[in-house]
Every structure is written in C-alpha cells, then in structure tokens.
MARMIPA-696559 format. One record per residue (C-alpha): residue in one letter; x, z, y. Coordinates in steps of 0.05 Angstrom, whole numbers. Layout:
<pts>
+---------+--------+--------+--------+
| residuo |     px |     pz |     py |
+---------+--------+--------+--------+
|       A |      X |      Z |      Y |
...
+---------+--------+--------+--------+
</pts>
This chain:
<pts>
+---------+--------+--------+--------+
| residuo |     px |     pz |     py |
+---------+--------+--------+--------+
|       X |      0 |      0 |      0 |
|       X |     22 |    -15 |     67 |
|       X |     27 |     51 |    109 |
|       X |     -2 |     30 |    177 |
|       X |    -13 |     77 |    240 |
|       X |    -36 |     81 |    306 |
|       X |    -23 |    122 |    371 |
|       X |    -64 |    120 |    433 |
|       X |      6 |    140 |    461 |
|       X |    -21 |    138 |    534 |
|       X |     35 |    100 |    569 |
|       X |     94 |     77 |    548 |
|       X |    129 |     72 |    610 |
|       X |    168 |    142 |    596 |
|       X |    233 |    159 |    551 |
|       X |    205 |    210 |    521 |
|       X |    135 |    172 |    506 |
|       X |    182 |    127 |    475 |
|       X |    219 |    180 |    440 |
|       X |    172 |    206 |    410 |
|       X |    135 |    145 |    385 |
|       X |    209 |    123 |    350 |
|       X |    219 |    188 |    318 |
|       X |    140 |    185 |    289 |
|       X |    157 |    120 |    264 |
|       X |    225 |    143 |    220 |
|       X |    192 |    206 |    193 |
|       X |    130 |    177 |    170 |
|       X |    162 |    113 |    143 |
|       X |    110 |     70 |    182 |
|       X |    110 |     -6 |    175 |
|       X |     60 |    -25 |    222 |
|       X |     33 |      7 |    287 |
|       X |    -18 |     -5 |    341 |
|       X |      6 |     20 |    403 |
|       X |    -59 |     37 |    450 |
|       X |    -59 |     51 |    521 |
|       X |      5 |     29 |    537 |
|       X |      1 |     17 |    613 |
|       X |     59 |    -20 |    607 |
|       X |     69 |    -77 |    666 |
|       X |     72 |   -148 |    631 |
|       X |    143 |   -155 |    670 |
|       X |    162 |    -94 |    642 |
|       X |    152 |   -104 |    568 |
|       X |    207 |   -135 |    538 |
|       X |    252 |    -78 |    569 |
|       X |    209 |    -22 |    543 |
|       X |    204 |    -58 |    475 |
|       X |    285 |    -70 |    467 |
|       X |    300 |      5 |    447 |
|       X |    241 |     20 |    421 |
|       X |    243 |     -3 |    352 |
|       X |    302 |    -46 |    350 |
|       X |    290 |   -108 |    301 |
|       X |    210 |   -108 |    293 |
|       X |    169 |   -165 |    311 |
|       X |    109 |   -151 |    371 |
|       X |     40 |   -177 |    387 |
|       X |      0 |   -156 |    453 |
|       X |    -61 |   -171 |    485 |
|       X |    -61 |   -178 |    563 |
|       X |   -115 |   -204 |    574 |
|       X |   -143 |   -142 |    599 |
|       X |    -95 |   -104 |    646 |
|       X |    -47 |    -59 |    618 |
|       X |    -33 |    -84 |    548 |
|       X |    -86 |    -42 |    520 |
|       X |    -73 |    -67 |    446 |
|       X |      2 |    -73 |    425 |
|       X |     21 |    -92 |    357 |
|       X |     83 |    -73 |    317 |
|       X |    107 |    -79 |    247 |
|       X |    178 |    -90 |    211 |
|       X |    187 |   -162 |    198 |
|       X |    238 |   -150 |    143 |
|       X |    179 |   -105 |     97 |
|       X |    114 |   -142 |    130 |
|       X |     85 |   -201 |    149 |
|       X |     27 |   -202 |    198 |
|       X |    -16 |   -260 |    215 |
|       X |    -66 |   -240 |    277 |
|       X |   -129 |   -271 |    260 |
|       X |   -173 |   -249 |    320 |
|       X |   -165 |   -217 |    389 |
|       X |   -216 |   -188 |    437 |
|       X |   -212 |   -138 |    478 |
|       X |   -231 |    -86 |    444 |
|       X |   -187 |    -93 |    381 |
|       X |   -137 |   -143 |    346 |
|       X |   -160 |   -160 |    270 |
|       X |    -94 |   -189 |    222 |
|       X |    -85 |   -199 |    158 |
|       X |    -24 |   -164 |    125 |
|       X |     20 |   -172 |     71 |
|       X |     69 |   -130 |     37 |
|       X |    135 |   -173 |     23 |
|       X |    161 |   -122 |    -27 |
|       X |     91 |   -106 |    -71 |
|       X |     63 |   -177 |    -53 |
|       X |     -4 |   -140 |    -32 |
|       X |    -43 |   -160 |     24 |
|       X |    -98 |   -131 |     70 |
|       X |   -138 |   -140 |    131 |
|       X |   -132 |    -86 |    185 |
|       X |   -168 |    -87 |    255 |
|       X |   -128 |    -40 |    306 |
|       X |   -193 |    -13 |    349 |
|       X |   -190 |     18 |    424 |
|       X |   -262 |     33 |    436 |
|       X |   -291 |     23 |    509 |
|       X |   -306 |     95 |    548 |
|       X |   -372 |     64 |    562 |
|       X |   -426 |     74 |    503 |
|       X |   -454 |      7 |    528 |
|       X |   -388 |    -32 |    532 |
|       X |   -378 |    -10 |    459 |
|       X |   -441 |    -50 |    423 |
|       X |   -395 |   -119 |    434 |
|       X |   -346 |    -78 |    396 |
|       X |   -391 |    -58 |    336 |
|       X |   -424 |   -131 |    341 |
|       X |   -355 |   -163 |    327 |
|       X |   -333 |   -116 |    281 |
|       X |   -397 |   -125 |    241 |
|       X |   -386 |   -198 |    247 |
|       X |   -316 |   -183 |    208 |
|       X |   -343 |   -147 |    153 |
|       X |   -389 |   -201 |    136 |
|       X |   -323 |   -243 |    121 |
|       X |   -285 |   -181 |     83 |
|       X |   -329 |   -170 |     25 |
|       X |   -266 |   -193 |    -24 |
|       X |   -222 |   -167 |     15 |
|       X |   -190 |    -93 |     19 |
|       X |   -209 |    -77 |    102 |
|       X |   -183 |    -21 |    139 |
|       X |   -204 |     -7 |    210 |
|       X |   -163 |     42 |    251 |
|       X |   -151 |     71 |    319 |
|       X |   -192 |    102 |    381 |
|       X |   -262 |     86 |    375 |
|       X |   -283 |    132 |    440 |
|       X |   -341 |    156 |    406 |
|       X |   -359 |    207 |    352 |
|       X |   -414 |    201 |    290 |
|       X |   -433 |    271 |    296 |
|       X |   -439 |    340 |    344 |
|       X |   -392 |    368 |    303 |
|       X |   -332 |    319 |    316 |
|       X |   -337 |    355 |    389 |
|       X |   -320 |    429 |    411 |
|       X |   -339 |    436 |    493 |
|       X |   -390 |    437 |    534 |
|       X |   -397 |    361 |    547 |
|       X |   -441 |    327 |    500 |
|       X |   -442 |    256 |    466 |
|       X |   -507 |    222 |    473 |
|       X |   -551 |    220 |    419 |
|       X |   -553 |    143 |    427 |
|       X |   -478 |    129 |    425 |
|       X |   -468 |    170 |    361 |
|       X |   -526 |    135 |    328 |
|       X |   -498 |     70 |    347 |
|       X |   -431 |     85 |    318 |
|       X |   -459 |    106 |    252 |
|       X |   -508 |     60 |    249 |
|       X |   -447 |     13 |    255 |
|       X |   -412 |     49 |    196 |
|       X |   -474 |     32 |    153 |
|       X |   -491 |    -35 |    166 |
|       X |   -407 |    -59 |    163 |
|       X |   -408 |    -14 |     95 |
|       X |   -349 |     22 |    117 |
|       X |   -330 |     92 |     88 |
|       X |   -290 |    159 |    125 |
|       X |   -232 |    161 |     89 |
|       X |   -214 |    242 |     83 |
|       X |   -157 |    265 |    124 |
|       X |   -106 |    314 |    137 |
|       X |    -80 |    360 |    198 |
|       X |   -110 |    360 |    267 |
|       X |   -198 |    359 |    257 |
|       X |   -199 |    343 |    337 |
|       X |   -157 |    280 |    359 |
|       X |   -154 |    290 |    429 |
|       X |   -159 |    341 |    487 |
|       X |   -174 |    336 |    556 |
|       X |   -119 |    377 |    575 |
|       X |   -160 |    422 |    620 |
|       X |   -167 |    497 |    606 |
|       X |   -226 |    550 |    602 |
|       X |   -298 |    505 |    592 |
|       X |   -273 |    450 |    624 |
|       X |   -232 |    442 |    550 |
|       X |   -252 |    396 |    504 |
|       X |   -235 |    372 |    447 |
|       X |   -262 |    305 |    404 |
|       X |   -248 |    263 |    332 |
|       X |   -246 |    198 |    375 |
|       X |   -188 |    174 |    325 |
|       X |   -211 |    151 |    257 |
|       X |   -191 |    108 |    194 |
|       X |   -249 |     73 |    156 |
|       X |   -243 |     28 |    105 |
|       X |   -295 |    -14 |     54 |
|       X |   -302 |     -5 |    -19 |
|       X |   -257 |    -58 |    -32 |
|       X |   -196 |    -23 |     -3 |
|       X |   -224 |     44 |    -42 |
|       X |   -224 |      2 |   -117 |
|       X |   -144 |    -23 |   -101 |
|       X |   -125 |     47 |    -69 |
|       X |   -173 |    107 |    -85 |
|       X |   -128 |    159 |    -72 |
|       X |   -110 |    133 |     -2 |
|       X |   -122 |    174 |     56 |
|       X |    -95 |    193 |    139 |
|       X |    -53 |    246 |    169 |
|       X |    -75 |    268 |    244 |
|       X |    -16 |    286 |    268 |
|       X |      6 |    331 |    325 |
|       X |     -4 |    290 |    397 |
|       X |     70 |    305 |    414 |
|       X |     78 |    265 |    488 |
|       X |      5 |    248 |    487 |
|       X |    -63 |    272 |    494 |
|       X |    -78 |    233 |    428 |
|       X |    -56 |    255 |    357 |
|       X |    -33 |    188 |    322 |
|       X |    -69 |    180 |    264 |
|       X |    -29 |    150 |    196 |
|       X |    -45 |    117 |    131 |
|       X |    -19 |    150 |     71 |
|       X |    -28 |    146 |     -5 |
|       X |    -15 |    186 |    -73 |
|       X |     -7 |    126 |   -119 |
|       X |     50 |    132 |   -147 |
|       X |     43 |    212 |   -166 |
|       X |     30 |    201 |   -243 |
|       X |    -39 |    240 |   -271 |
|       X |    -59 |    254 |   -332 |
|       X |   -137 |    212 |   -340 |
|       X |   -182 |    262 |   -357 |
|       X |   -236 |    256 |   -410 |
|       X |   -306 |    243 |   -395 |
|       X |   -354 |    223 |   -445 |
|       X |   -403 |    165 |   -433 |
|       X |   -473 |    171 |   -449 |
|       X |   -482 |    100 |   -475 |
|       X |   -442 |    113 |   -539 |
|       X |   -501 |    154 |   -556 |
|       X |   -535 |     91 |   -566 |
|       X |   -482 |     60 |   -603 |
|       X |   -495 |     50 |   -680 |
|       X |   -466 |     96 |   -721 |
|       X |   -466 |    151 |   -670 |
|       X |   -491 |    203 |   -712 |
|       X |   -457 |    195 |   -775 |
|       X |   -388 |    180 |   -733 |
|       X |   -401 |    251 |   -700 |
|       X |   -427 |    277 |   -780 |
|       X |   -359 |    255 |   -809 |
|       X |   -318 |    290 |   -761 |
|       X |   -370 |    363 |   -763 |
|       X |   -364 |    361 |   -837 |
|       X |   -291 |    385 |   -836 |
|       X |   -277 |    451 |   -857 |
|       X |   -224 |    493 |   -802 |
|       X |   -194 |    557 |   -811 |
|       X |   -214 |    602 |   -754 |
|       X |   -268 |    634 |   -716 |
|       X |   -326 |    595 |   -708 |
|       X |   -318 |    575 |   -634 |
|       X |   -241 |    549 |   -653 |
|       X |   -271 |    511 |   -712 |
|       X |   -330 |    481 |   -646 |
|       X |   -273 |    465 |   -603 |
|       X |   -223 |    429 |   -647 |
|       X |   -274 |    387 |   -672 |
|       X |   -296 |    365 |   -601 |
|       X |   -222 |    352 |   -586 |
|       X |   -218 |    307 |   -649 |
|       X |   -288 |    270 |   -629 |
|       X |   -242 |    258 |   -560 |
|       X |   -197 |    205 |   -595 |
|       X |   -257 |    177 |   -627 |
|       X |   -293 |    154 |   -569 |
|       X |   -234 |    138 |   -534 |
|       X |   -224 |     84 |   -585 |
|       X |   -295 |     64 |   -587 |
|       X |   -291 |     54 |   -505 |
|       X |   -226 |     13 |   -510 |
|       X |   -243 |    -37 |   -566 |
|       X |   -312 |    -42 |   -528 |
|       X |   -268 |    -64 |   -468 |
|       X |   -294 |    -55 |   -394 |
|       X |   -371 |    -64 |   -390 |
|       X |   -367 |    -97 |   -320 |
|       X |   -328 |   -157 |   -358 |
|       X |   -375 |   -161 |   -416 |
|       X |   -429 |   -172 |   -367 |
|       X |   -402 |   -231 |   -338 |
|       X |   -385 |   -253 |   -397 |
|       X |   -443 |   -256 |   -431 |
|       X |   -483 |   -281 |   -370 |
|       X |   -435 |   -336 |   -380 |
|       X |   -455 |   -340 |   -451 |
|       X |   -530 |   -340 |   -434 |
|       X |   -523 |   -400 |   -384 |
|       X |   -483 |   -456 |   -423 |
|       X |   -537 |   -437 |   -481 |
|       X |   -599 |   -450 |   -436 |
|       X |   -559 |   -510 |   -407 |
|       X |   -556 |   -541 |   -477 |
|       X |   -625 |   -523 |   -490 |
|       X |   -645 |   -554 |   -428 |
|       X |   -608 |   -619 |   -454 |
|       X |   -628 |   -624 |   -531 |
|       X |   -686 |   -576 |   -536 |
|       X |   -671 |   -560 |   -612 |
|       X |   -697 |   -495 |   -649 |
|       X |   -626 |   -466 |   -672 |
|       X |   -610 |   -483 |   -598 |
|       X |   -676 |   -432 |   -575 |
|       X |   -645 |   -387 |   -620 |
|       X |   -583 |   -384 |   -594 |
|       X |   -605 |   -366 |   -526 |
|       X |   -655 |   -316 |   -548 |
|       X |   -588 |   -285 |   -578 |
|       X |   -549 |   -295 |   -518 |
|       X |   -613 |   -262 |   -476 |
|       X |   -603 |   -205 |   -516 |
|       X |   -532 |   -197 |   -520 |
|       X |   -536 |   -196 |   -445 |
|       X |   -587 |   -155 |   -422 |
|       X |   -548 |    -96 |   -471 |
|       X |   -488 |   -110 |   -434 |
|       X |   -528 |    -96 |   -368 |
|       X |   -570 |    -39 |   -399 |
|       X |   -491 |    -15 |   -427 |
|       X |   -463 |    -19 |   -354 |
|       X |   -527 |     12 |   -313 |
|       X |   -522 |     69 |   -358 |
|       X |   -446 |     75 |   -344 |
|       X |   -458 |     70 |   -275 |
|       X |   -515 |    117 |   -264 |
|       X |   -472 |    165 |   -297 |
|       X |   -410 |    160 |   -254 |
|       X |   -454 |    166 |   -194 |
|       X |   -500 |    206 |   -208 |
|       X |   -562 |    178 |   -188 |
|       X |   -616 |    166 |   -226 |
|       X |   -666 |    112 |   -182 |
|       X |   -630 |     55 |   -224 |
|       X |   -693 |     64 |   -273 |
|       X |   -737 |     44 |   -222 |
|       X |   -714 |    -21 |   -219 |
|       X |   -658 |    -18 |   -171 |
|       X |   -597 |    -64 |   -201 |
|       X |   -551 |    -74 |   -144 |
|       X |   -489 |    -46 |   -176 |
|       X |   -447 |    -61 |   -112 |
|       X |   -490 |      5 |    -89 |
|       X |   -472 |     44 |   -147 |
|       X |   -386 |     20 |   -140 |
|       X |   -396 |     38 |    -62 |
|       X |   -435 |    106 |    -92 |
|       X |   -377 |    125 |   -129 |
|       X |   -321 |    109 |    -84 |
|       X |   -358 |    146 |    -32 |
|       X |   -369 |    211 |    -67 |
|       X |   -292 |    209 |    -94 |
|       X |   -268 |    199 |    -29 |
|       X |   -305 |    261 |      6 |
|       X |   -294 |    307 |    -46 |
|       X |   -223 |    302 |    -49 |
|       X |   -187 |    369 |    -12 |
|       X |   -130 |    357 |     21 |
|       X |   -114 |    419 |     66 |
|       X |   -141 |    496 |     55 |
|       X |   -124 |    553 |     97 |
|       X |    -96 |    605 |     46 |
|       X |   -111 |    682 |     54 |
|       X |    -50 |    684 |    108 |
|       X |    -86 |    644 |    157 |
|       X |    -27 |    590 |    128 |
|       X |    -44 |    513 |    126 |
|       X |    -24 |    478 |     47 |
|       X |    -24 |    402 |     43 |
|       X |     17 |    401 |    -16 |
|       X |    -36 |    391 |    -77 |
|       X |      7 |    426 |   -118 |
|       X |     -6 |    489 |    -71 |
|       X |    -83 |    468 |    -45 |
|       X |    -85 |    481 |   -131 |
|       X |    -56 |    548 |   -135 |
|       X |    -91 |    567 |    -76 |
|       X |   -166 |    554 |   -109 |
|       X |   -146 |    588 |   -173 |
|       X |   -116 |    644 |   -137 |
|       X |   -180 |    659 |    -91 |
|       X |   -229 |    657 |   -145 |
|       X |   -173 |    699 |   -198 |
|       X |   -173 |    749 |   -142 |
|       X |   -261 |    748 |   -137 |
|       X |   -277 |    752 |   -219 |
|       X |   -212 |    777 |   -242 |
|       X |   -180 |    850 |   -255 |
|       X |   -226 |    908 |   -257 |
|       X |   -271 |    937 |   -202 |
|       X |   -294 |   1003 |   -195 |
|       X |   -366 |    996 |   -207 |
|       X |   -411 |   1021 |   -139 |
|       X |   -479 |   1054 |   -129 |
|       X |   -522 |   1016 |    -74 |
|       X |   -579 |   1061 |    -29 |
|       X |   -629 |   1002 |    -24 |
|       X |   -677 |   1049 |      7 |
|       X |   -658 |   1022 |     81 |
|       X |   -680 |    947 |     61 |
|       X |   -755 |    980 |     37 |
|       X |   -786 |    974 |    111 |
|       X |   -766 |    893 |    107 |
|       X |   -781 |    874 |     43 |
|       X |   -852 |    844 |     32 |
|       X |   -864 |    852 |    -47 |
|       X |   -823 |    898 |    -93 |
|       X |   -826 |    892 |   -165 |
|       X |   -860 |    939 |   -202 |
|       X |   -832 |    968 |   -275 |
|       X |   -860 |    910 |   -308 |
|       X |   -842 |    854 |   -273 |
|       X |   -770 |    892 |   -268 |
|       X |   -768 |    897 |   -341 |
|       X |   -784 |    822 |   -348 |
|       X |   -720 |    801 |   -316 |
|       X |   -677 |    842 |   -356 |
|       X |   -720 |    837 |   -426 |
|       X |   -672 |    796 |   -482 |
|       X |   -675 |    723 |   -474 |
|       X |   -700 |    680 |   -536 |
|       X |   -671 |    620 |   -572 |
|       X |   -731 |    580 |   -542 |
|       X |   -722 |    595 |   -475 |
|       X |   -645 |    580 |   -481 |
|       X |   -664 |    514 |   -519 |
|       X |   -723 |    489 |   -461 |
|       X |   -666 |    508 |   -409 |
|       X |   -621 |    463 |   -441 |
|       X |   -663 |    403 |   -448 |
|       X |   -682 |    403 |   -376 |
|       X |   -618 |    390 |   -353 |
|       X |   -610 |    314 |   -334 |
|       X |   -566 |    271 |   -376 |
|       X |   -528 |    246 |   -321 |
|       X |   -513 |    306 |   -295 |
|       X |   -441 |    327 |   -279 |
|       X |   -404 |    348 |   -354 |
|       X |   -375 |    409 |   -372 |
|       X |   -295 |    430 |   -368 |
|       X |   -290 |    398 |   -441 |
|       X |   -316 |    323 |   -417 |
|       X |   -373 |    323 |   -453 |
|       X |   -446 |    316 |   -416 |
|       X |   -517 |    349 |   -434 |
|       X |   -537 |    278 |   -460 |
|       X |   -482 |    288 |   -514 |
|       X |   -509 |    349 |   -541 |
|       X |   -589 |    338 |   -530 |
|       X |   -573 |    273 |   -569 |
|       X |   -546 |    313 |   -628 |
|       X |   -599 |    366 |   -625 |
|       X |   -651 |    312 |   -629 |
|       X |   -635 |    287 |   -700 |
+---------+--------+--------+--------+
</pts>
C-alpha cells in the first residue's frame, strides 16, 4: 500500500513550517503528500520547494490564489498521473513502482462556506461513479464535520452542512476508516470559550480499497507548526496472524453432515467429559476446513455456474432438443445452490438477516462487512494510568488486564442497606415472585433459550455458531 498523507500546514512561507513538514515526511516514511494552505506566492515556489524535499516531483493548482492544493510524492517509489483538478481538490491515480499496486486518491480542501462545499460533494460524487473497480481513497480538510460530536466549543455546525456531508458519504459509498492519535484535527488557537476544537481532517475510502487493504487505517498526528494535525495513511499488512476458525452455517446443509459429525463423536477419549466435548470439536475444525477448501470460494462458483446456465440456455435457444432442456434445468439448479450457498455465507458474516426477504444485492452485504470490520477495530485505549497504547500488542494486554482485574481474585463479599432506594421504587417483589427468580432452572427452559438464539448470530470463542449445534440437536 502506498502510505499517502496530508497537512493543512497553513503556509509554507516559514523555515520552520518547512521543518517541520520535512521531518514528518522521514519519520512517517510518507510517499505522497498534499500540501494545503500553502500561501505560498507563485514567484516564490520553486525556492520554497528546492530544500524542501530535495528530489521529489510537484503538482499545484493556482488557479485559485495561494496554491491551495500542492502535490508531492517521491518519483523514485511512485508514479502519479493527475487525472482532475478543481478547486476544491486534485484527483490522481497512483501507482506503487516497487509492489506494482495502483490507486486513485483525491487530495480534498473543503470550502469554509457550507454552500461553496455542495460543488465539492457534486464532483466528488461524480468520481465515485467512475471508481467502483477501483480501490479510492479520499483525504484531507473537508471544513465540515458529520456529527456534533466531531466538535468541542460553543460554536455549532449547522444541521444542514453536517447532513450534506454525510449524506455525501452515503450516496459516494465511502466508509470512515478508524484512526489513531489526535480525535480533534484542528484548534482555533484561542483560549477560554472562544476554544474550539473540530475533526475537519478525515480519510475515507470505498469498499474496494477495504477488500485489497482491510487492515489499513490513519494516524492524526500532533499539529507541530500548524493549527492542523496532518493526518497519514498507514497499514498492518505485513504483521503475520494466525486466521481464526469460524464455522459456516451452509455446511449444515451439505450431505453427509450428520454422519461426517457422527464419525468423529463416536470416538472414545480418555478424560473428563468436557475434554472428551472439546477435542472432538477441535478435530471437526480440520474437517470443515477441508470441506470449505475443496468447495473453493462460493463467490467464484457463482459466476461460474451462471456461466454454465447461459451457454446451456444459449444452445437451447439454438437446437431446442430435450437432453438440451435438461441440461439447463441442471445448470438452473446448480446455480441457484451456489447463490442460496453464498447468501447464506454472506448473511452470516454480516449479520443481517433481511437477505430472506428478497434482498440479493451482495455488493450491500461486502460493503456490510467491510464496514463493521473497519469500526470495530481498536487502535488506541487509555490504560488505568491515564497512558495512551497504540501498540496492539499492548491495546491486548490492556483489555485482558482490565477485565482480569473486574472478575478475577477474590472479593470480600458486602452487605447492601437497600432500604434508602424503597421511597423510589414503584413495585417490589413479593416472596413469591422473589423465589421465582432464584427457583432451579430446568432442561426445557435451557433448551427453548437455546433455540431462540438466531443462527447467524455472532459464534462462540471455539468458532462454532448456534446454527451448528441446533442443527445437531434437531436429528
């Protein structure tokens, strides 16, 4: 992935603006950067640009005063190829010379004016129409927020410009990719309620650029020189993880299921009961994990056998013989269990379950799944020293720590005088309905609690889901 940034550096003009925006450049290993608010004088550029990163190749936009937009990027890693210019962003299409990867990436420096902004979200809209193969990242200073809680001050965003902006998000089919550091990208610099602080610096991408790099997401920096915290692209790819297992409802409906599972149960293991449970689990793992692979990905089979389907009902079409009608009644069915196969699949990974309604648009579910991935990722946590961890190593320990130090160990056990709370409560259980809460539960109730849980739902620590089990218990 190419690691791309942007600074609204807020002139240029100073040493130690450029300084600054050098030394961010070697630490975070950046290849390409869109410089905003420059207010550099056209005469004046080439002599700013000579020692500020010696060797890189530059793109500007004056047509607006002040080089609002100013592109930079190390010819000797990237190539960029500016594709369209307006005033408020530059869209280009990059391309990693080392990885041979390529992208699109539109550097954006939103308007101050709400109005101003709707040509920006009209041409970027216009973009995304053109994108849908290709991994898109949009970056920079919008000048506008989605939500009240992106601001801290007295000043408020108009209700109108924030649903504009996310309105924009929706309709472009962009995503928030989670970040790191700074929550607020820029500050007024005033003091006492006058302060204020706003997340008017943003990377969004499209599910595109989530299927080639899911684990990609920004650092806000500290604003150094600036009023602005530059914002850049980062990714985890190349930190190796063990997959994780997760079983897939459809093999339920594969045959031989049950006598698969039977074959496996029937061992005999030394051990307590629960050891003899979870070793035979562990060997049903390897099992299915075969079954999935020589099944092979469910999004291909699909295609394939649509493929199948047509070039039969072509032929038909042509000779109109029986054992031709046959064939594509065959090829009909082959192909609608590949798409009952990969709805299932998909439901499950998303979690949704309005796919049985008749809603088959699995471009939804993919965005679905990216989506949730993407904001449920933790990056940063505050541990109990008031101490900031990015590492995920620590972000880890830190989780497993906090909730070790809630259940764990042994606590002195506490009597509790409810009689203040009497005067507020409005019912209070008498003996009897006390006793029902804290009567033995029965095998029935434990089985009807079991069976209401939706076979989609999220699995449990070992992989396997409710629809697994309820499956088995139905035979």
């Amino acid at each position: 992935m190419i690691i791309a940034a942007s600074w609204n550096v807020r002139g240029l003009n100073a040493i130690g603006h450029q300084h600054a925006v050098g030394q961010f450049v070697r630490e975070k290993g950046v290849q390409f950067l869109g410089l905003l608010e420059t207010r550099v004088r056209l005469s004046n550029v080439q002599s700013v640009r000579s020692g500020l990163l010696p060797g890189w190749s530059w793109f500007d936009d004056y047509s607006g005063p002040g080089g609002r937009i100013w592109l930079a990027w190390n010819a000797m890693e990237i190539g960029v190829d500016v594709l369209r210019v307006e005033a408020q962003f530059i869209h280009c299409a990059l391309f990693n010379k080392r990885t041979s990867t390529k992208c699109l990436i539109s550097v954006v420096y939103g308007d101050c004016e709400a109005v101003r902004r709707r040509s920006l979200w009209e041409s970027l809209l216009s973009i995304s129409e053109d994108t849908v193969d290709d991994p898109w990242c949009v970056l920079g200073d919008f000048n506008a927020i989605v939500d009240p809680s992106e601001s801290c001050g007295r000043v408020v965003e108009p209700n109108s410009a924030m649903a504009e902006f996310s309105d924009f998000i929706t309709d472009a089919a962009l995503v928030h990719l989670p970040f790191q550091g700074c929550p607020y990208t820029w500050h007024n610099c005033s003091e006492g309620i006058r302060s204020l602080w706003r997340r008017l610096d943003r990377v969004l991408v499209n599910e595109v650029w989530l299927l080639k790099w899911p684990r990609t997401s920004y650092l806000s920096a500290l604003p150094s020189t600036s009023d602005h915290s530059p914002i850049v692209l980062r990714s985890d790819e190349c930190r190796p993880t063990k997959g994780i297992f997760r079983f897939d409802n459809f093999l339920t409906k594969q045959p031989g299921f049950l006598n698969a599972v039977r074959g496996v149960w029937q061992h005999s293991i030394h051990g307590n009961r629960m050891y003899g449970v979870t070793c035979k689990l562990k060997a049903l793992k390897t099992m299915f994990k075969g079954q999935k692979k020589k099944m092979g990905e469910l999004s291909v089979n699909v295609c394939q056998a649509r493929v199948l389907l047509d070039k039969a009902q072509a032929l038909f079409e042509v000779f109109r013989e029986d054992i031709l009608n046959e064939l594509v009644q065959w090829c009909r069915r082959i192909y609608c269990k590949a798409v009952e196969l990969e709805a299932s699949m998909l439901r499950q990974r998303a979690k949704l379950s309005w796919l049985k309604y008749g809603d088959q648009c699995t471009s939804i579910f993919f965005k679905k799944i990216n989506a949730r991935r993407a904001a449920q990722r933790v990056f940063q946590i505050y541990n109990s020293a008031g101490e900031m961890l990015t590492e995920q190593s620590l972000v880890a320990a830190e989780f497993v720590s906090y909730f070790q130090s809630m259940l764990g160990g042994v606590r002195r056990a506490s009597s509790i005088n409810c009689d203040f709370l009497q005067p507020h409560l409005k019912h209070i259980l008498n003996t009897e309905e006390a006793d029902a809460l804290v009567r033995p539960i029965t095998h029935e109730e434990i089985r009807e609690a079991f069976y209401d849980i939706s076979e989609d739902s999220a699995p449990g620590p070992d992989g396997y889901t409710s629809g697994f089990f309820k499956q088995l218990g139905r035979r």
